[in-house]
N, C-alpha and C positions, 0 to 999 in steps of 0.2 A: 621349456623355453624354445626349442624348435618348432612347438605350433605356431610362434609369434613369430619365427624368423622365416616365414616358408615363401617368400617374396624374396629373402637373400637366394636362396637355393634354382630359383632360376631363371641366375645372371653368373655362367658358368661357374656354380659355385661346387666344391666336391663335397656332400654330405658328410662324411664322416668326420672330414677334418672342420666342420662347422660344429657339430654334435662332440668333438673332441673337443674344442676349445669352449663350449658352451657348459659341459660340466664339471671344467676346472673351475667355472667363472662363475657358478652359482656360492660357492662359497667365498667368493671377492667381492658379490655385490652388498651396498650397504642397502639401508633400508628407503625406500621410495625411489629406488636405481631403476631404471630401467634400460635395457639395452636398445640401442637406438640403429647400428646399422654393425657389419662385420665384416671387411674386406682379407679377402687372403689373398696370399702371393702367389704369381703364377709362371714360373723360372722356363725358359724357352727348352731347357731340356726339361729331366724328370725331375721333378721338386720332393724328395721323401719328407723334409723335414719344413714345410715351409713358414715364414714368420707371416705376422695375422696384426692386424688394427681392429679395436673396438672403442666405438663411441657410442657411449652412454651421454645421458641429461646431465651427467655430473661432472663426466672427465673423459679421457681418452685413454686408455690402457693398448701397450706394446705386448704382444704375445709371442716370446721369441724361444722354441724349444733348446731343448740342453740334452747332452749326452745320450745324445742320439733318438732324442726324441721321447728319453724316460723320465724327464723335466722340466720343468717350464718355466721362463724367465718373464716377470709382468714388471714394467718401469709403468705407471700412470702418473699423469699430470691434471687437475684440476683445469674448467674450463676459466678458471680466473687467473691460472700462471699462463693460460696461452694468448697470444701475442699475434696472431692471423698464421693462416692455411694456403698454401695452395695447388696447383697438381697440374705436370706437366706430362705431355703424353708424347712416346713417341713410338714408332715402328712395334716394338712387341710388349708393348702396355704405356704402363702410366704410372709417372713417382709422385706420393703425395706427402709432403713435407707440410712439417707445422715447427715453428718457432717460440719461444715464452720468452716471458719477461725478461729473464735471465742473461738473452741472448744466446740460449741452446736450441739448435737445427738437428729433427729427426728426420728421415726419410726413410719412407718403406719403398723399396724399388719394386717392378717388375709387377704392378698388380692389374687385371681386367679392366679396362676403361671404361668401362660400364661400373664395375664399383668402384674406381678410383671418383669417378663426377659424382655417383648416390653419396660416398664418404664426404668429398667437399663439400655438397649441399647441407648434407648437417652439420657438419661442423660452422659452417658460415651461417646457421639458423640459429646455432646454440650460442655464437659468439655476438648476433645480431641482438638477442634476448638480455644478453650480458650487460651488451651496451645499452639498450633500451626496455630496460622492465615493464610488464605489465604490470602496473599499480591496480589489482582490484579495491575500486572506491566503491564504499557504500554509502548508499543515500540516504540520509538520515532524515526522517518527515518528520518536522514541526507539529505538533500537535496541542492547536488552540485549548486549551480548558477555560471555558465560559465557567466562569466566576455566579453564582445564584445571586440575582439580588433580592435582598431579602428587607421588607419594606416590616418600617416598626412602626408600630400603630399605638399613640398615645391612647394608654387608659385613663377614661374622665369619671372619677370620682362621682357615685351615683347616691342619692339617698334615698332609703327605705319609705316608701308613702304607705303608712297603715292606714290614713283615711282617704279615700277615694274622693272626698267629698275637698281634699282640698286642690285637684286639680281640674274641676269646674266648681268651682263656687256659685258661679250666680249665671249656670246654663239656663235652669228653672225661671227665672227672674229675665232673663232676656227674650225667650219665647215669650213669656207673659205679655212683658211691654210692645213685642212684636207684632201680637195679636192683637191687641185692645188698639195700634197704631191702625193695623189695617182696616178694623173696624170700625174706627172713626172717619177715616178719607172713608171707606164705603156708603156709609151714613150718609155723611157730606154730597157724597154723588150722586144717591138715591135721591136725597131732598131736594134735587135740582131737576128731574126728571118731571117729563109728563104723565097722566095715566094710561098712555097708547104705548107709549116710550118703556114704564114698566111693564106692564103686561108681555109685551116685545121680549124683556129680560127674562122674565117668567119661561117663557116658549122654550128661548133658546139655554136656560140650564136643564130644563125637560129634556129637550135633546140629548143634552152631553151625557146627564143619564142614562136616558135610552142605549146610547152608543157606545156606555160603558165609559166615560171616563175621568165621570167622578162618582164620589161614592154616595147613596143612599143620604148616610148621616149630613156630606156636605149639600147635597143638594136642600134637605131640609132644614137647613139652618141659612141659606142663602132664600130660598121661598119664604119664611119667618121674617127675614129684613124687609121686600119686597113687598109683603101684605100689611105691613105697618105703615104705609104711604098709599093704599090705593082705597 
């Protein structure tokens, strides 16, 4: 506990009687205590036996020895029985008085004014907290869940077709009549032609031949129409 007090030690503080008061007070603290500052008295003659103020995050404990110093007297108060602090200073220190609820006045006379102002400042931090707590809030995130939609697809009742033959029935039959239509209006156009005018015809499916774009078979079946009129 002295490593954490080594900022008290020099503000005229006398080590031993810090280290005295520090391992009486290991077995006074509760648990998450921590000791927050320690002022001792300092009497204008020679102080043997001197009384001590300790504030903790929890409360204020009185250190006042006994029987000659083979003793020690602790009166502590919680920071919620105290009631305001304050320290007044004069010629050879500084008295720092705190009052409670209660309306009981302690005062420690005769202490450093250097730790008399360190002591008010905590205690005016711890009673400031008292009155106004920090609330840690936590921020809780919303968190959307997108919902799947999920899209239902009517099954339409399908029927088994063993015969193929019943879903073109009459393809064979429309080709047929499609061709013999063509080759009526062709007739028809042919018969109206001159013999310069087929011949002409003649030439130009020769060509398409030649240039590949129709085939052999149709070419001679269109030359076949064409010699039947010249």
């Amino acid at each position: 506990m002295i490593d954490n007090l080594k900022k008290i030690l020099n503000e005229d503080q006398d080590p031993k009687a810090i280290e005295k008061i520090t391992a009486k007070l290991e077995n006074l603290l509760m648990s998450n205590e921590e000791v927050g500052y320690i002022a001792v008295q300092k009497k204008p003659a020679v102080t043997i036996f001197p009384d001590s103020i300790v504030v903790t995050n929890k409360r204020i404990i009185l250190c006042k020895p006994k029987n000659l110093g083979l003793s020690m007297e602790f009166i502590d108060y919680d920071w919620d029985d105290i009631s305001g602090s304050f320290v007044k200073e004069g010629i050879l220190g500084a008295d720092f008085t705190f009052t409670t609820n209660s309306d009981l006045t302690h005062t420690v006379d005769y202490l450093p004014k250097n730790q008399a102002r360190k002591l008010y400042t905590y205690a005016k931090e711890q009673l400031d907290l008292l009155k106004n707590p920090k609330v840690a809030t936590s921020v809780v995130e919303e968190v959307k869940v997108e919902t799947p939609i999920v899209e239902t697809v009517e099954e339409v009742p399908t029927e088994e077709v063993t015969h193929f033959a019943e879903l073109i029935p009459a393809s064979n039959d429309i080709i047929q009549d499609t061709e013999v239509e063509a080759s009526n209006s062709e007739d028809k156009g042919l018969a109206h032609l001159s013999q310069d005018e087929l011949f002409a015809k003649l030439q130009n499916y020769k060509k398409l031949l030649d240039n590949g774009l129709i085939l052999q078979g149709e070419y001679d079946r269109l030359k076949s129409e064409i010699l039947k009129y010249l």
